[in-house]
C-alpha positions as a printed NumPy array, in Angstrom:
array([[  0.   ,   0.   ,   0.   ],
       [  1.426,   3.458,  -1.178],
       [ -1.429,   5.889,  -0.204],
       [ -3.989,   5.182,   2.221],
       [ -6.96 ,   8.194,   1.957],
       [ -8.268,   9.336,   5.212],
       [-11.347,  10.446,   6.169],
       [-10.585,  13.95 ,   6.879],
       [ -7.777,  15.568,   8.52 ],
       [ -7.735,  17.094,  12.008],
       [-11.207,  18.291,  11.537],
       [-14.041,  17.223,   9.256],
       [-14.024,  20.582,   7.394],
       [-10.089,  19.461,   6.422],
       [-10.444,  17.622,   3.363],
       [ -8.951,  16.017,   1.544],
       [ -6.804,  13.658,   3.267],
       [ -4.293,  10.934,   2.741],
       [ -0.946,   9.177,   3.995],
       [  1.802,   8.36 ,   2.109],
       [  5.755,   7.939,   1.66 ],
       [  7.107,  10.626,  -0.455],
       [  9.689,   9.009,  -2.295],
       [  6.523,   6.821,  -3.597],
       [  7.609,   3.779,  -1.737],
       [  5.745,   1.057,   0.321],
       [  4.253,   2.179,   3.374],
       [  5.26 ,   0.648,   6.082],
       [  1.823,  -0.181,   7.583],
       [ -0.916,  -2.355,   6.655],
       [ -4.729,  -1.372,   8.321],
       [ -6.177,  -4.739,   8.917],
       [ -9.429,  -3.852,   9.914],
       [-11.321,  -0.465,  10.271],
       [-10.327,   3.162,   8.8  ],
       [ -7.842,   5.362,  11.223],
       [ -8.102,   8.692,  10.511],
       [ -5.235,  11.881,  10.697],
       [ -5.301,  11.733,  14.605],
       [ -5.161,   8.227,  14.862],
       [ -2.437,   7.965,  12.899],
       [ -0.303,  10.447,  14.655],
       [ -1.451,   8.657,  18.078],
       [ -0.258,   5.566,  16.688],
       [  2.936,   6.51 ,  14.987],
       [  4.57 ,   8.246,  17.775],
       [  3.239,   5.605,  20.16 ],
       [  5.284,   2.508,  17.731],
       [  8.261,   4.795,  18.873],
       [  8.089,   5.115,  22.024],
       [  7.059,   1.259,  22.971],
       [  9.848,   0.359,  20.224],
       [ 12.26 ,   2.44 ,  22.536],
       [ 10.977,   1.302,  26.265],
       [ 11.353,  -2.129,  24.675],
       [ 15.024,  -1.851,  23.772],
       [ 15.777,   0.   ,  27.099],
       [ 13.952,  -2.564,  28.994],
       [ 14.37 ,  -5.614,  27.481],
       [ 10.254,  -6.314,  28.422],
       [  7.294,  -6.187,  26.46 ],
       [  5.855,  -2.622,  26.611],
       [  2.752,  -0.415,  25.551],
       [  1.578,   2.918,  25.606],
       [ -2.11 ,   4.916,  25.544],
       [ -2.115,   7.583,  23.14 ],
       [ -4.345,  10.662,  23.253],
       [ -4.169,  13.637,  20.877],
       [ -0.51 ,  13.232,  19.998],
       [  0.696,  12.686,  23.972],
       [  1.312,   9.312,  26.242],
       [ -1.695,   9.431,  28.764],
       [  0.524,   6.736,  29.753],
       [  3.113,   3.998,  29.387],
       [  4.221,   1.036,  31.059],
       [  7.067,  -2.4  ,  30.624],
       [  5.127,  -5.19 ,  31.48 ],
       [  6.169,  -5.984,  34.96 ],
       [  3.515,  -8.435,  37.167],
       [  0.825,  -6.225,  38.902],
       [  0.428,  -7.049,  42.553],
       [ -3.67 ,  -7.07 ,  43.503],
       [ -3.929,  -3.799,  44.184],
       [ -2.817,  -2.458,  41.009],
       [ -4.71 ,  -4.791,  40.028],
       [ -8.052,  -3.876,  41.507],
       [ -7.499,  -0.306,  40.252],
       [ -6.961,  -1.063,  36.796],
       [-10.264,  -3.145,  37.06 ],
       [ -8.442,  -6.606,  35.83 ],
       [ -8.21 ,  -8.618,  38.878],
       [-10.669, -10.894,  36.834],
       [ -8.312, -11.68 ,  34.345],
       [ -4.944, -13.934,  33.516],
       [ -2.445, -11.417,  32.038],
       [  0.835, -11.767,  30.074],
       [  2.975,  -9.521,  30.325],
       [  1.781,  -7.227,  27.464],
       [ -1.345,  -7.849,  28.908],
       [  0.026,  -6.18 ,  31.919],
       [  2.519,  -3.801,  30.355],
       [ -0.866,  -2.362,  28.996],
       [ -3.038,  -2.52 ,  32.136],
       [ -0.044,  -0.394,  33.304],
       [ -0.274,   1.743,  30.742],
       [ -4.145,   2.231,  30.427],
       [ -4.901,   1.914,  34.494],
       [ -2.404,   5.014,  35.223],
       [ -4.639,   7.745,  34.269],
       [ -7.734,   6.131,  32.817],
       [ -9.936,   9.263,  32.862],
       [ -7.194,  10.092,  30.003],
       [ -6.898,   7.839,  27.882],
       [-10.696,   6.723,  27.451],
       [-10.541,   6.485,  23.842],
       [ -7.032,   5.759,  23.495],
       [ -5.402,   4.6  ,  20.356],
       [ -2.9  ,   1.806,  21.696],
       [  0.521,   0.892,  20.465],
       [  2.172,  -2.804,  21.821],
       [  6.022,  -3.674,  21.509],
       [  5.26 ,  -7.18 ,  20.542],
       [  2.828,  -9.052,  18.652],
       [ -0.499,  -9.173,  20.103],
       [ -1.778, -11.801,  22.041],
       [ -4.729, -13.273,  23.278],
       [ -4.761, -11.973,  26.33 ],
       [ -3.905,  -8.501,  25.542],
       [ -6.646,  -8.681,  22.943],
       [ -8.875,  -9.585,  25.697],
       [ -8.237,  -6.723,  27.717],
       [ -8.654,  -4.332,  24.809],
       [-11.673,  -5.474,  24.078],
       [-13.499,  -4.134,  26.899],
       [-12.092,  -1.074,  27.252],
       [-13.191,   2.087,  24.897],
       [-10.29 ,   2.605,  21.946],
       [-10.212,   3.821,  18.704],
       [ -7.836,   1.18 ,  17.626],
       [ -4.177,  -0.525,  17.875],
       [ -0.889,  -0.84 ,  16.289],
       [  1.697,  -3.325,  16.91 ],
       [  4.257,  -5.453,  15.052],
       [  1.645,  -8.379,  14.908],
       [ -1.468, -10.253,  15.747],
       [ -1.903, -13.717,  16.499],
       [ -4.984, -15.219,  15.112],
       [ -6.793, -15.482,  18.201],
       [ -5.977, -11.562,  18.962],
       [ -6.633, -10.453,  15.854],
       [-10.354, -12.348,  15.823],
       [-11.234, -10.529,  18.941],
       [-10.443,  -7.137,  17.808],
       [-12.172,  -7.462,  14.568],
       [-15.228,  -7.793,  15.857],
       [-14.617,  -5.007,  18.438],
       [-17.008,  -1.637,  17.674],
       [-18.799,  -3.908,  15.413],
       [-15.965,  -4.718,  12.938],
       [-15.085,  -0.766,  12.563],
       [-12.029,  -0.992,  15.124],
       [ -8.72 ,   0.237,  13.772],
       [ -6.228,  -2.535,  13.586],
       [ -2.31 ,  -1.583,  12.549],
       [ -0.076,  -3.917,  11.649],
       [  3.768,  -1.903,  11.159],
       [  6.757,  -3.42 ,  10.021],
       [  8.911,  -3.579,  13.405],
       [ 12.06 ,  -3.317,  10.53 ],
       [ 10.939,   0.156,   8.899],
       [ 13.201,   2.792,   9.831],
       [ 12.726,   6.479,   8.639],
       [ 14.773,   8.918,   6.795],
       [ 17.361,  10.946,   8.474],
       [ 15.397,  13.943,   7.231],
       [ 11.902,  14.689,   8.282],
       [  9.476,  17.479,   6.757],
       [  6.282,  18.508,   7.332],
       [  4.174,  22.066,   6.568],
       [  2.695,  24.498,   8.247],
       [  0.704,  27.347,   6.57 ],
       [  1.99 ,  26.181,   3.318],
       [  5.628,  26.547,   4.317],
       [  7.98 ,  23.506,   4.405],
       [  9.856,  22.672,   7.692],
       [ 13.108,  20.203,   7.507],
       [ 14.965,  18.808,   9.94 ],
       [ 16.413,  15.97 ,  11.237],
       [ 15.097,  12.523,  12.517],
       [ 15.869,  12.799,  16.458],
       [ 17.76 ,   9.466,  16.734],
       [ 18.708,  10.526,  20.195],
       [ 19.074,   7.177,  22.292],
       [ 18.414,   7.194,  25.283],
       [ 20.5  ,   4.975,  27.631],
       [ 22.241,   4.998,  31.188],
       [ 24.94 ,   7.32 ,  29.732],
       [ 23.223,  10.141,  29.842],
       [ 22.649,   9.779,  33.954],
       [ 26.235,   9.479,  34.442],
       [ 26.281,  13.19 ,  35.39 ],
       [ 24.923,  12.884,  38.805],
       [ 24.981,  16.734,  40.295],
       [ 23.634,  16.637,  43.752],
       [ 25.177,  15.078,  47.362],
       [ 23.181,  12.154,  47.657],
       [ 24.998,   9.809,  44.766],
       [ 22.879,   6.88 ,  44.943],
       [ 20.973,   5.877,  41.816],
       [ 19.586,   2.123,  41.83 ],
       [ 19.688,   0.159,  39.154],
       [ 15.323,  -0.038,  38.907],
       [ 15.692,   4.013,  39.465],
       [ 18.548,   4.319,  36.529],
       [ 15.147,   2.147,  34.4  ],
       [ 12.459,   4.299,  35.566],
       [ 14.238,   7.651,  34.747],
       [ 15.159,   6.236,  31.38 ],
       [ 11.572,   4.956,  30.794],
       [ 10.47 ,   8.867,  32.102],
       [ 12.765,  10.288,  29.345],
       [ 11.639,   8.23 ,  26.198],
       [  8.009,   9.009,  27.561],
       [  9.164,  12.358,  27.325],
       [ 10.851,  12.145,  23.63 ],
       [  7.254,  11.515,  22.389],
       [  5.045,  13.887,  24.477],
       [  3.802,  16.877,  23.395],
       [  6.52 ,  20.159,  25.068],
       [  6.897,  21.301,  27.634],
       [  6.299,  18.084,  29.502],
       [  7.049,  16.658,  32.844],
       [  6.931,  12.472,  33.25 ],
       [  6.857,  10.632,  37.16 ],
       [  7.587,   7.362,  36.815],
       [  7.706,   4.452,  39.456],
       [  7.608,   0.807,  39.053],
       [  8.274,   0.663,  35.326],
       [  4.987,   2.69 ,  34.124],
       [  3.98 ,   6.542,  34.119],
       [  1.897,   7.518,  36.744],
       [  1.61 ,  10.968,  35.869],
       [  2.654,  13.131,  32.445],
       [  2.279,  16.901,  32.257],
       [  2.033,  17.878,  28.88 ],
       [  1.803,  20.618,  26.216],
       [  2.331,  23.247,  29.158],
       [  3.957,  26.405,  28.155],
       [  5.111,  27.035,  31.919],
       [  7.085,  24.402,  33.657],
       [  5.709,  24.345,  36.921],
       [  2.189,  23.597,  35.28 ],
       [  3.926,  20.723,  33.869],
       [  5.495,  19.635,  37.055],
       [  2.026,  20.569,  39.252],
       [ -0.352,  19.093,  36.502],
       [  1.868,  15.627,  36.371],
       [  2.3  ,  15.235,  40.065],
       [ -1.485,  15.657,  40.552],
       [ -2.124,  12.811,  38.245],
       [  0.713,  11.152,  40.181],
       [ -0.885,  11.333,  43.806],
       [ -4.298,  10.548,  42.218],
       [ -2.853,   7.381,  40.937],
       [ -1.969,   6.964,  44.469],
       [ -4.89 ,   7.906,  46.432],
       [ -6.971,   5.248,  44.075],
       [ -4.653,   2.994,  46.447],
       [ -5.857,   4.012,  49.864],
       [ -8.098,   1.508,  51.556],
       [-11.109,   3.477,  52.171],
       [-11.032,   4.027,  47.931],
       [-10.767,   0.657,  47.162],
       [-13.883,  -0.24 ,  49.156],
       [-16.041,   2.074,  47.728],
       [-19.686,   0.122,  47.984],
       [-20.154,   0.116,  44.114],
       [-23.565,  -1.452,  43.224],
       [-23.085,  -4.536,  40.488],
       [-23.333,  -3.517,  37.061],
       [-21.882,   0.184,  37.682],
       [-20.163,   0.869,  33.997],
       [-16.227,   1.167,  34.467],
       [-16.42 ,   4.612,  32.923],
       [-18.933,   5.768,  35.822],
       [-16.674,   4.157,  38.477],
       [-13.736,   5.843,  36.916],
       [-15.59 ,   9.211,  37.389],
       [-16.824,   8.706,  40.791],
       [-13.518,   7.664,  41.733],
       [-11.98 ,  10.907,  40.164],
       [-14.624,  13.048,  41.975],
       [-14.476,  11.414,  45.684],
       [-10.442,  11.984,  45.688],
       [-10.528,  15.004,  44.098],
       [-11.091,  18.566,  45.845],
       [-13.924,  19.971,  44.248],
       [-17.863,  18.432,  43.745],
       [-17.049,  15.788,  46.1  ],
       [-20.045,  16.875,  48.474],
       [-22.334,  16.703,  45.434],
       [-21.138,  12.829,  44.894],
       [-22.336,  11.914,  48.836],
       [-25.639,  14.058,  48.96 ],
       [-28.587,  12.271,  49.111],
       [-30.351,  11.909,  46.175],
       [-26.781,  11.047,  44.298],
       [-24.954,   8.366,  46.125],
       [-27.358,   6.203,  45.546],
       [-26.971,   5.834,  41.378],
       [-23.496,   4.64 ,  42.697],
       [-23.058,   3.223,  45.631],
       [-25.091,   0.232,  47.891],
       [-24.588,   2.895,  51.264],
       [-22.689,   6.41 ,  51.455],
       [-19.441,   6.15 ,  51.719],
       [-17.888,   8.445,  54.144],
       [-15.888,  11.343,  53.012],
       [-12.118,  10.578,  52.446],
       [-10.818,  14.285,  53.95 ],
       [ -7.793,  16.128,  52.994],
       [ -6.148,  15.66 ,  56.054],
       [ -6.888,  12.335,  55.213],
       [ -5.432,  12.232,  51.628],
       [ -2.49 ,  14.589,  52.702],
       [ -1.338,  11.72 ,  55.424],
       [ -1.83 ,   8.814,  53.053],
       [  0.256,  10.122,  50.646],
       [  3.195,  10.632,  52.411],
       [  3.088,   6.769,  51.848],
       [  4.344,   7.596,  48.575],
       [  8.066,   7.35 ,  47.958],
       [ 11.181,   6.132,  45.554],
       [  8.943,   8.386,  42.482],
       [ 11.192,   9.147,  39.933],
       [ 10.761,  11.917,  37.483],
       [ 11.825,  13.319,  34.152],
       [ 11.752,  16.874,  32.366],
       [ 12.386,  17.504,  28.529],
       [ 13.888,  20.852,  29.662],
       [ 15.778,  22.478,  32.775],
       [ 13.764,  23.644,  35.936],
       [ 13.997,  27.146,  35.712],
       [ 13.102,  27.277,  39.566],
       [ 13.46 ,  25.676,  42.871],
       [  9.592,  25.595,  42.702],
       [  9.215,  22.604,  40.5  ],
       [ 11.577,  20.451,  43.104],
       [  9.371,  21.874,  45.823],
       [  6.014,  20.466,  44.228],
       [  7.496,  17.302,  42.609],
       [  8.722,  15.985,  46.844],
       [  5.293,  16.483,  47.394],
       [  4.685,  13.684,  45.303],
       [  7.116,  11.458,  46.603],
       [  9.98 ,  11.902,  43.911],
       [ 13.662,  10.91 ,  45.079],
       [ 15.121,  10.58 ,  41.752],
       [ 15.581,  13.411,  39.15 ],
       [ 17.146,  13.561,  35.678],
       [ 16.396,  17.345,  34.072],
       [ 19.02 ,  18.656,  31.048],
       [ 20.396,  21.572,  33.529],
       [ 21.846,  24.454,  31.865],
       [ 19.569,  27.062,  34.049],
       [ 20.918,  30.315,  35.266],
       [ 19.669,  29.25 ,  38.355],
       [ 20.726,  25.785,  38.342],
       [ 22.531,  25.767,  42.041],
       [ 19.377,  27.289,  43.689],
       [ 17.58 ,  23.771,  41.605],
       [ 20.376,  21.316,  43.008],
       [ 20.28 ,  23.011,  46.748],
       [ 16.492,  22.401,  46.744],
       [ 17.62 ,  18.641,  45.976],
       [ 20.253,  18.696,  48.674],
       [ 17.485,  19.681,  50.917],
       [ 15.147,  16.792,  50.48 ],
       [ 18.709,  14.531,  49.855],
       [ 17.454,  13.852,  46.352],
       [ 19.965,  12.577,  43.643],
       [ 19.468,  14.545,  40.528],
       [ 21.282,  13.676,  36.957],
       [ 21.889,  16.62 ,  34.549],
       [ 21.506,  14.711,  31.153],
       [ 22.777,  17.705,  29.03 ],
       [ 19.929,  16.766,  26.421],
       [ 16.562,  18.547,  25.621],
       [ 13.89 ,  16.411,  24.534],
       [ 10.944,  18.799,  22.879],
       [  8.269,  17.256,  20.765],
       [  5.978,  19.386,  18.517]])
């Protein structure tokens, strides 16, 4: 396949619309079932490259949930203890370890990526097919499906459900182009690699960088390589559990990623996994009633009477922000990434908050002592990589 004619563009009103390789070559994708349009394809592109890149870091089967051009998460496909679990509603079912690299991946943040467009590191199985069944998705690209997987998905959204199959071999040109208000931009591929090099540079007191720390900081700056700028990634375990991005101010990043970060916490806390949910509750409406009782605002419109009970079999009680505050200081060994330096001590401030202990940023500030004292305070270790990682 050469061209492959979308839909419409961005927008309906963008028409036409079309894929294809400009030195009028193969493309190196094949839709097996369903018809992606402009967005999806951009999901799922940059998503094959940054699964393609946790995978070689990692040496694990990986996956990532796209949304609008950004990671609402990503994930190696490390075994999920029952709690995890229970918050990524699968305790009901046998996972592999793509399976569970995206359960990771989805469960993170799954008010974000509710209509995801997935990409997997490996060829699809079964069970991963399984998974993505029930979930809402606009479709999936990997390397492969076996015949069992690829059954499944095929008769997902009643046989509309994009399916991508890219060659794992394909690897661009050095140059990449693309236009903007008619006027051609060139530059090159960014074939940056990311490996344990680049944390070498270890800038504050405390020296001590683990071995699963050195992983999660890597897997927080490929994350970052294919996120929308400016973007801040917290990482622990071998997933994302919260990504700021497309913020033009860095501390938005840094706020907006380690709220998503505590959330994914808080979802942990006992009195959250026993809300009284009433049996056939949608996982969508649980998701939002989850993200309403440990969130700050409309949470007293959630236990009124009158409300709980759509939800819930009795009222739970309130889970208060003195409450939240102590539970998450349960929260530690977070490690997080930045595609650019922290211009101020504020972002360091904000991220402890959130548990992080391990910090790789580019440096290069004007006030980068005042960033690495802030460090020293909280006996953080912080690596300057020397590399920005912006993604437009």
């Amino acid at each position: 396949m050469k061209e492959l004619v979308l839909k419409y563009g961005c927008n309906p009103n963008q028409k036409p619309a079309k894929i294809y390789m400009e030195n009028g070559g193969e493309l190196p994708i094949k839709v097996l079932c369903g018809n992606p349009g402009y967005i999806n394809l951009l999901d799922a592109l940059n998503g094959w490259q940054l699964v393609s890149e946790l995978k070689k870091v990692s040496n694990m089967p990986s996956a990532a949930s796209f949304k609008h051009v950004s990671p609402a998460g990503a994930a190696i496909g490390l075994e999920l203890d029952g709690v995890l679990k229970k918050i990524y509603w699968v305790d009901d079912l046998t996972l592999s370890p793509l399976a569970s690299a995206y359960a990771r991946a989805r469960g993170a943040d799954r008010m974000s990526s509710f209509g995801d467009f997935i990409a997997l590191s490996d060829i699809c199985d079964k069970e991963t097919a399984l998974l993505i069944k029930r979930e809402v998705s606009d479709g999936v690209i990997a390397p492969g499906f076996c015949d069992e997987a690829l059954e499944i998905l095929k008769a997902k959204k009643n046989g509309k459900y994009n399916i991508i199959q890219i060659d794992e071999n394909y690897t661009p040109d050095d140059i990449e182009k693309k236009q903007v208000f008619g006027i051609t931009f060139e530059q090159g591929h960014n074939n940056m690699d990311i490996n344990e090099s680049l944390l070498e540079n270890i800038v504050t007191k405390n020296k001590n960088l683990p071995e699963d720390k050195k992983l999660d900081l890597l897997i927080s700056l490929i994350i970052l390589k294919y996120t929308q700028s400016n973007s801040v990634c917290y990482v622990k375990d071998g997933q994302a559990i919260g990504i700021g991005a497309g913020q033009q101010s860095r501390i938005h990043c840094t706020r907006l990623a380690g709220n998503k970060a505590d959330n994914w916490f808080l979802r942990q806390a006992k009195c959250v996994l026993d809300l009284p949910f009433k049996d056939g509750i949608k996982r969508a409406d649980r998701d939002n009633a989850i993200d309403v009782y440990i969130g700050d605002n409309s949470v007293e419109e959630l236990l009124s009477d009158g409300m709980w009970e759509h939800l819930f079999t009795q009222r739970p009680s309130e889970f208060t922000r003195e409450a939240k505050k102590e539970w998450l200081k349960n929260l530690t060994g977070v490690c997080l990434g930045s595609d650019a330096f922290f211009p101020f001590s504020d972002n360091i401030e904000r991220a402890e908050r959130s548990g992080v202990e391990y910090i790789a940023q580019p440096g290069g500030s004007l006030r980068d002592d005042a960033v690495i004292e802030c460090c020293d305070k909280y006996n953080m270790t912080m690596a300057f990589t020397g590399i920005r990682l912006f993604h437009h």
